[in-house]
C-alpha angles and dihedrals in degrees: 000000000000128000115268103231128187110238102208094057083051092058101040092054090045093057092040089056088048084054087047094057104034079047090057085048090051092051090055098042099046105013097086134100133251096260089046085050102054087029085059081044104050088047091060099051099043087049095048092047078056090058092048098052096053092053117123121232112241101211 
């Protein structure tokens, strides 16, 4: 036979472990400080004028 199981339990622990995770996102995306943020910044836009740079005409 097959356990019995209470669904809403189920349910319950299935969307506090989705809060759990999109609460972990969250932390990385806005838990940083100011200096990480513009860091983070500064890296992405040197990286994208690289790749500009790089970038072949097309004539």
């Amino acid at each position: 036979m097959a356990d019995i199981i209470n669904l809403k339990q189920v349910r319950k622990r299935r969307e506090k472990a989705e809060k759990e995770k999109r609460a972990e996102t969250n932390r990385a995306r806005f838990g940083r400080t100011k200096v990480e943020r513009q860091g983070e910044e500064t890296a992405r836009v040197k990286a994208e004028k690289s790749l500009d740079q790089h970038r072949l005409d097309e004539d």
